[in-house]
N, C-alpha and C positions, 0 to 999 in steps of 0.2 A: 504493500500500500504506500501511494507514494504520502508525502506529509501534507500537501493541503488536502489534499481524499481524507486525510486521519482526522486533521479539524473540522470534517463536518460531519463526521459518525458520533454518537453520543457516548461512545465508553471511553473516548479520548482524555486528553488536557481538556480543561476547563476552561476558556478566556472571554474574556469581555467582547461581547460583538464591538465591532464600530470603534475599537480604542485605541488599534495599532501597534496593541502589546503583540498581537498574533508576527505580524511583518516583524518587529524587534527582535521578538524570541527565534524566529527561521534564521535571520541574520548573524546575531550574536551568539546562539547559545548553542550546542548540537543537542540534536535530536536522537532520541536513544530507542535501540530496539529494548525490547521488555527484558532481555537476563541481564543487561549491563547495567550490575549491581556496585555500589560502592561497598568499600573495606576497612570502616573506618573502625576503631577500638572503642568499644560501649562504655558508658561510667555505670558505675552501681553494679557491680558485679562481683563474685566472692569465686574465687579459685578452690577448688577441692581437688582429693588424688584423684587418681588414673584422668584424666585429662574432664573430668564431668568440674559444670559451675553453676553457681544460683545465682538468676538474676536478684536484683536488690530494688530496681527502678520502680514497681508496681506490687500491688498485695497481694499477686499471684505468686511470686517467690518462685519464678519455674527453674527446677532444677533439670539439668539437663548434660547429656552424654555428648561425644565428640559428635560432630554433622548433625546435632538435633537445632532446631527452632525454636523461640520462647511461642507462647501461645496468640502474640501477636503478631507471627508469621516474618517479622520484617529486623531479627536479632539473633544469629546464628554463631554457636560455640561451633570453632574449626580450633580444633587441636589445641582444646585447653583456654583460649583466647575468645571470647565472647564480641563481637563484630554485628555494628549496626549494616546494613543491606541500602540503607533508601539515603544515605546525608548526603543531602544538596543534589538528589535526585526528586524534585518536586511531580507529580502528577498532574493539579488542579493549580492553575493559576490566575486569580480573576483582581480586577479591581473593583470594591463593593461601597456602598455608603458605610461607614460603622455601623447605622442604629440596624442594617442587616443581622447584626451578629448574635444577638441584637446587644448595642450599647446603648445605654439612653442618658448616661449622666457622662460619657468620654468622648471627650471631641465631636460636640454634634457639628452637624453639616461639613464634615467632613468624610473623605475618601481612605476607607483602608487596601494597602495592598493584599493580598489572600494569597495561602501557598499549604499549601499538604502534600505530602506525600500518599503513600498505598501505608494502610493496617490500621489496626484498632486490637487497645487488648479487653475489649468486654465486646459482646456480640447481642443488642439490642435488635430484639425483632421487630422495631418500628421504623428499623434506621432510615435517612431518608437519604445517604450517600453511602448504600451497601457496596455500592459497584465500582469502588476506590477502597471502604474503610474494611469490608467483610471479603478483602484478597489478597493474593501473595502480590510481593511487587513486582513478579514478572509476568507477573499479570494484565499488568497498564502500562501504557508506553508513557515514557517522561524526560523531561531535561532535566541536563547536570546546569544546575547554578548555584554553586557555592556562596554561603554568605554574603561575600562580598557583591554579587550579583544582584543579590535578594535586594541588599539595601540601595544600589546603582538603579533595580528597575521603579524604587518606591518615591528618591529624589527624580529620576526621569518622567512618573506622573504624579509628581507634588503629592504624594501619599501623603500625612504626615505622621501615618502609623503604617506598621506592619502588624499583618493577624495571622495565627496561625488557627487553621481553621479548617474546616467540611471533615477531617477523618479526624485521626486522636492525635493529638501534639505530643502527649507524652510518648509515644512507640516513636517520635523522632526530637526526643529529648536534645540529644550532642547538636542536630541540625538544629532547633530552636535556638536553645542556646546562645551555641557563636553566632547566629545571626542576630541576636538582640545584644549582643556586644557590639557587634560590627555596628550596628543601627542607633546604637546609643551614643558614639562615638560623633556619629554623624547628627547628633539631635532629630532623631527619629523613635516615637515611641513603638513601642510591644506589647501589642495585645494576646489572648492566651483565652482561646474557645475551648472547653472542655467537659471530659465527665467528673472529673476532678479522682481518678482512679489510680493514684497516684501514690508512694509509702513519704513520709515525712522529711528523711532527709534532703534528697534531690525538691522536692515542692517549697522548702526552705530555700535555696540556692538557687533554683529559679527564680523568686519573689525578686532578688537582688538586680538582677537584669531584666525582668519586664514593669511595665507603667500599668496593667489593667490584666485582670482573668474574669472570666464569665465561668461557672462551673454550671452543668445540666443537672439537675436535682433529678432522677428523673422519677423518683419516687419518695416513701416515706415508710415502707415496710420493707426488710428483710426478704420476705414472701415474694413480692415482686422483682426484688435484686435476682434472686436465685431464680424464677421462674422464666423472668422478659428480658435480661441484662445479663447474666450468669455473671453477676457481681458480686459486692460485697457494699453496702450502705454506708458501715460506720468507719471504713478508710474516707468514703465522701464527704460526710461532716466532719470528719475531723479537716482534709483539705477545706473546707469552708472555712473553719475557727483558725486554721493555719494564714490562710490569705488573709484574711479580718484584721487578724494582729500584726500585717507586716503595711507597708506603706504601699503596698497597690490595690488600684480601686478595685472593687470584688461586686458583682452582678453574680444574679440566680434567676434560672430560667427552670419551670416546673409545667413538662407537655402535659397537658389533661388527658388522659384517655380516657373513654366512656367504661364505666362497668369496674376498669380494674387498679386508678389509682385517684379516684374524684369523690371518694363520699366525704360528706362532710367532715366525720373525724378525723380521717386523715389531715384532710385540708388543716383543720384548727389544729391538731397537734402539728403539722411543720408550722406555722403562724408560729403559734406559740416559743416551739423550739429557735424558732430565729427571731423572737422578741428578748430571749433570754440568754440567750450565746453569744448573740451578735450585735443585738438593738435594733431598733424602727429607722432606721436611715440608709440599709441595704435595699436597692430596686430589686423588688420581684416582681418578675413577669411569670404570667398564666401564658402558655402558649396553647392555642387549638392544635387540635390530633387532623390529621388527615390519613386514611388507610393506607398502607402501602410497605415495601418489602412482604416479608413472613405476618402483617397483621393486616391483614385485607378483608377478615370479615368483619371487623365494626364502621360502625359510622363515624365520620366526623363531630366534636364536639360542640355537642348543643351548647348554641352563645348562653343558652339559661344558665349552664352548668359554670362556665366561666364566668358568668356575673354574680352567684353566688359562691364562689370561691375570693371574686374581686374585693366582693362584699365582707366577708368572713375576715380577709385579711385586714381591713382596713378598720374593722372592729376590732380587732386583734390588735392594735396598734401601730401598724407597719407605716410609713408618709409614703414611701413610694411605691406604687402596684399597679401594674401596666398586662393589657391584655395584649396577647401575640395573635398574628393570623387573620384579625378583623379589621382591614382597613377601614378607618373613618370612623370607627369607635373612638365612645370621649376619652378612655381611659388608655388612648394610646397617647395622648396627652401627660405631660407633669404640670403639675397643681402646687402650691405654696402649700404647706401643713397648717403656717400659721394663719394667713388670712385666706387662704381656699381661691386665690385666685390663678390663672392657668400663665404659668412661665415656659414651659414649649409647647409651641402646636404641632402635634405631626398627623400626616397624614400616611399612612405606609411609613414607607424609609424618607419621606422628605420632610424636613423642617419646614413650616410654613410662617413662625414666628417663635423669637428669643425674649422674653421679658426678663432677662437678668442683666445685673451691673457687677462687676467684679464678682460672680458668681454669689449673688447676692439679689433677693426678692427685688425687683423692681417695684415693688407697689407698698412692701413691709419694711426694708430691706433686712427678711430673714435669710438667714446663709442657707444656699442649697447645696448640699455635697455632689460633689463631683471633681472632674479635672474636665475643666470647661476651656483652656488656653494650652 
């Protein structure tokens, strides 16, 4: 397949129609067939005899024999030596508004650059970019752009962040990483989309070199960890309490699914849980479900269901609570806590209006948390 044939099949790269990253990328970067894998040396990894090592990166802790794989597919022990597969071999590369990500309190009306590679170490059957995050990486075809590249194509479209984002950031830990040194360097922030599926030391050391993380909540039971995620929960609050305490902004994104993580109690016990851990000044967005991968027989989420979870939370104490998925709902809007007047409009991903000053109520001037500059 020649390469512009590749950019119009849909299991390709990802890029922005109309942006001219596509023409940039053909020119500067090479275009790679799917085995040509990188060999770079993993962090978080523990050596043991006969040539077997535990990963250390994630709560899976996978131990593993010489030529086996961690269970993220994309981290392969050769001969003792534990080797990431995919660094600065990106797959999906797009340039997005942030509140896509969604951010609502980081850089509005701005443009983040977007970069993933191939893997995922939990396997969500709602995922809604299986067909990059639920594969080996010689699976997708991808270019090699090292760090420095990353942050060359984010200055080239006035990005003023980098995100890492659509598969799991942490199965390309080392690639995040140096890229958010190389990017910080340059006065470029680092955003960090996630399940937040991650063990505490490296999620510490990360914090250091990025400016914002978004964690997917994507439940509040155990039950559903082990059943729809093949996870574990309380590695994920605890990455919530971890992000909270360090100096980057921290967002919560919670998909409604109909039937198996939306009754009410759930809903009030996470309210609650993050009234007490973290306080009322973390955004939580409600995002709508829509069918699709492995969970195609339910419907999409009744707006009723969403507005009483909006609702719940907001008696709960929460200032900031934002509905996903329904353009042109009010509460895709942010609202003042103290005098209830509306300081961003949005519509979808577009800002329509700013009422702050120095990140500050324009009408009270109560402080609204964010990193608004």
């Amino acid at each position: 397949m020649k390469r512009r044939q590749f950019f119009k099949t849909t299991g390709g790269i990802s890029l922005v129609a109309g942006s001219g990253l596509e023409s940039l990328l053909m020119n500067l970067y090479a275009f790679e067939e799917k085995a040509n894998l990188s060999k770079v040396e993993a962090l978080y990894y523990k050596k043991h005899s006969d040539r077997e090592i535990e990963c250390l990166l994630c709560p899976r802790y996978c131990k593993l024999g010489d030529k086996e794989r961690g269970y993220c597919g994309v981290r392969e022990n050769m001969g003792g030596t534990y080797y990431t597969l995919v660094y600065g071999k990106a797959c999906s590369i797009n340039v997005d508004p942030i509140e896509k990500k969604p951010f609502f309190h980081f850089l509005p009306r701005t443009n983040a650059l977007s970069i993933a590679t191939a893997g995922c170490n939990v396997n969500c059957k709602f995922c809604q970019n299986w067909e990059i995050s639920q594969v080996r990486p010689e699976q997708v075809e991808h270019y090699d752009i090292p760090p420095s590249k990353v942050v060359d194509l984010a200055k080239k479209y006035s990005c003023p962040s980098i995100a890492y984002t659509y598969t799991e950031p942490v199965v390309f830990y080392e690639y995040m990483y140096d890229t958010s040194k190389e990017a910080r360097l340059k006065r470029i922030k680092n955003a960090v989309v996630t399940g937040g599926h991650i063990n505490p030391e490296p999620l510490e050391e990360l914090t250091k070199v990025v400016d914002a993380i978004k964690i997917d909540l994507k439940a509040f039971t155990q039950d559903f960890y082990t059943s729809y995620v093949r996870g574990e929960l309380q590695p994920v609050l605890d990455a919530i309490k971890i992000v909270h305490k360090s100096n980057v902004w921290l967002e919560i994104v919670y998909l409604v699914i109909p039937t198996l993580n939306d009754s009410q109690n759930e809903i009030q016990n996470l309210c609650r849980w993050i009234m007490n851990e973290i306080g009322p000044d973390v955004p939580l967005h409600f995002s709508r479900f829509f069918p699709m991968y492995l969970m195609k027989n339910l419907p999409h989420t009744p707006l009723s269901t969403l507005e009483k979870a909006y609702k719940i939370a907001l008696a709960e104490g929460l200032h900031y609570v934002y509905l996903g998925n329904i353009p042109s709902h009010r509460a895709e809007s942010t609202y003042c806590p103290s005098c209830k007047n509306k300081v961003i409009q949005r519509i979808g991903y577009q800002i329509k209006k700013i009422e702050l000053k120095e990140g500050k109520c324009k009408f009270c001037n109560n402080p609204i948390p964010g990193v608004w500059t």
